[in-house]
N, C-alpha and C positions, 0 to 999 in steps of 0.2 A: 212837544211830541214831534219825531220823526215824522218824516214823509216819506215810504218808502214806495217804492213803486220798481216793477219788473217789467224789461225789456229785449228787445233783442240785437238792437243797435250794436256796432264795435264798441267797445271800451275805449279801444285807443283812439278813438273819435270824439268822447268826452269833454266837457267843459269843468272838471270834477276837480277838485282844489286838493283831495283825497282819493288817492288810486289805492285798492285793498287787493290785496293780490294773494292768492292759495299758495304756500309754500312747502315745501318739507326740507327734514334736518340731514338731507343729504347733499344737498346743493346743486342736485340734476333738477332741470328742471324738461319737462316733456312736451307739454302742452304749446300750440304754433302760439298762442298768445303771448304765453310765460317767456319764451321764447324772444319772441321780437323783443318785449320789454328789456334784454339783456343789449342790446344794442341801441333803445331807446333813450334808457335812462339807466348808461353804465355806472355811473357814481352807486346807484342804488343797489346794480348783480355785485359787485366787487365789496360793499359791504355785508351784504348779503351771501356772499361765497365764503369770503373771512370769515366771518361768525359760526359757520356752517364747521367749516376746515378745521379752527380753533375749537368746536366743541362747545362755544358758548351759545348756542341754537338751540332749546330742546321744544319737544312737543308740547305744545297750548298753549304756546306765548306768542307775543306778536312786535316784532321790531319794526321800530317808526323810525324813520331817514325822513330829515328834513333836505330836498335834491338842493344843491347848488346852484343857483343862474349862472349862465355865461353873458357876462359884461361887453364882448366883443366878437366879430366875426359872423359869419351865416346863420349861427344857429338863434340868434338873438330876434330875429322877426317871427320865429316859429314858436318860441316860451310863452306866449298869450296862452295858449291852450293847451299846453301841458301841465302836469298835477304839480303842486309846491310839496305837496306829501305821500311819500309812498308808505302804505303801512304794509309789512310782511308777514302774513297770518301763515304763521306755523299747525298745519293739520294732518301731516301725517309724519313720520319718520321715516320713509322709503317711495320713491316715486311708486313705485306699484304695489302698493300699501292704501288701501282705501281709509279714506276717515272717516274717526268713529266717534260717535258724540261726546264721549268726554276729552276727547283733546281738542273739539271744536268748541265743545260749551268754554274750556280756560283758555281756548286764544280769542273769545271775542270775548271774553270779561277783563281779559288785558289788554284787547283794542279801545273797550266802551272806557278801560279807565284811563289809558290815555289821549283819548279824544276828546273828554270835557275839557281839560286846558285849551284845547285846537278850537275850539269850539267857544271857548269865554274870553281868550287873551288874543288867541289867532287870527278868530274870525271866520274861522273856519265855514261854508255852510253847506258847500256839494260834495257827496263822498260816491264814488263808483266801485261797487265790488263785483269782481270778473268769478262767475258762480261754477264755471263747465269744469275747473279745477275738483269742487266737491260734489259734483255728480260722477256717478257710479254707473257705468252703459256693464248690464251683466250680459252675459252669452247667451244665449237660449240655451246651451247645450250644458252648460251646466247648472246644478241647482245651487241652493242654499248650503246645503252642506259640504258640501266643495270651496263653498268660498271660504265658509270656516273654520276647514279643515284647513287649507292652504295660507291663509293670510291671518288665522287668530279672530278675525272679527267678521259678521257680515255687513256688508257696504252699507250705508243708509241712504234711505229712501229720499227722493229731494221734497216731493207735497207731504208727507208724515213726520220725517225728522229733520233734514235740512232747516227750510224754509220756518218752520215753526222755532227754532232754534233761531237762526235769524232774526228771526222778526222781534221773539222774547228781548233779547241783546239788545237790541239796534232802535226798537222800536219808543224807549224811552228817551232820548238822547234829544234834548231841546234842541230847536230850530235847526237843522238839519234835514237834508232831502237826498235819498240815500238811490241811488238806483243800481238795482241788482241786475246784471248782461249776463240773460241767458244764451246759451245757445238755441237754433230754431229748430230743434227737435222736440222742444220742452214747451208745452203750452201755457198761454200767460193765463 
């Protein structure tokens, strides 16, 4: 059984051998996290942009990039504590497109099925998923029906449906310790 546990820590401060990152099929990405990660761990946005551009991205899947080490130069004291694996969980298909649980339910049942190899051949055992991607900040000023008027779906809740979707997924996944970075608006 997982261990999952909620935080508020940077991600990109992590010890996490797996970085889960919130993606969508358009290849913008918004979020100041998502963001730095494009200059972090470029090998990763560049396959990740490709896939996008080419069309082979759809909604509820999830691409795994295993990063390259650099062998020489500056950067080679700093890979201690960078991820060996980025997975790209595909959850919406427009950056301003909230997600809705059936493209989150089929991109973590194509993370959990390819994380058991990471996980039995790999070695895999720390996974950090950056959550402020699938949380939904609504307006006060508009309701419910606004959103589903405009976007097709209404956002999901993160303690009603996120999290319990989460946790369903994630929380079978042999020895493994998963830690979910909230942001600190979100109580643990």
């Amino acid at each position: 059984m997982a261990i999952i546990t909620l935080t508020h820590t940077p991600i990109l401060n992590t010890r996490a051998q797996l970085l889960i990152l919130p993606v969508n099929t358009a290849g913008t990405l918004l979020d100041p996290v998502l963001m730095r990660t494009k200059t972090l761990f470029p090998d990763n946005h560049q396959r990740y942009y490709h896939a996008c551009r080419d069309g082979r991205l759809t909604v509820g899947s999830c691409l795994l990039h295993k990063r390259s080490r650099e062998q020489a130069g500056l950067g080679i004291s700093s890979n201690g504590n960078q991820p060996s694996y980025i997975a790209n969980l595909v959850t919406s298909d427009h950056p301003y497109h909230p997600t809705r649980a059936r493209w989150l339910n089929a991109s973590l049942l194509d993370l959990q099925q390819q994380l058991i190899p990471l996980i039995r051949y790999q070695g895999v055992r720390r996974v950090a998923l950056l959550a402020r991607p699938l949380i939904s900040y609504n307006n006060p000023q508009t309701d419910a029906a606004d959103a589903l008027n405009s976007s097709g779906s209404v956002p999901l809740s993160w303690h009603t449906d996120t999290l319990p979707l989460l946790s369903q997924h994630l929380q079978n996944l042999p020895k493994l310790r998963i830690e979910i970075h909230l942001p600190n608006n979100i109580a643990i």
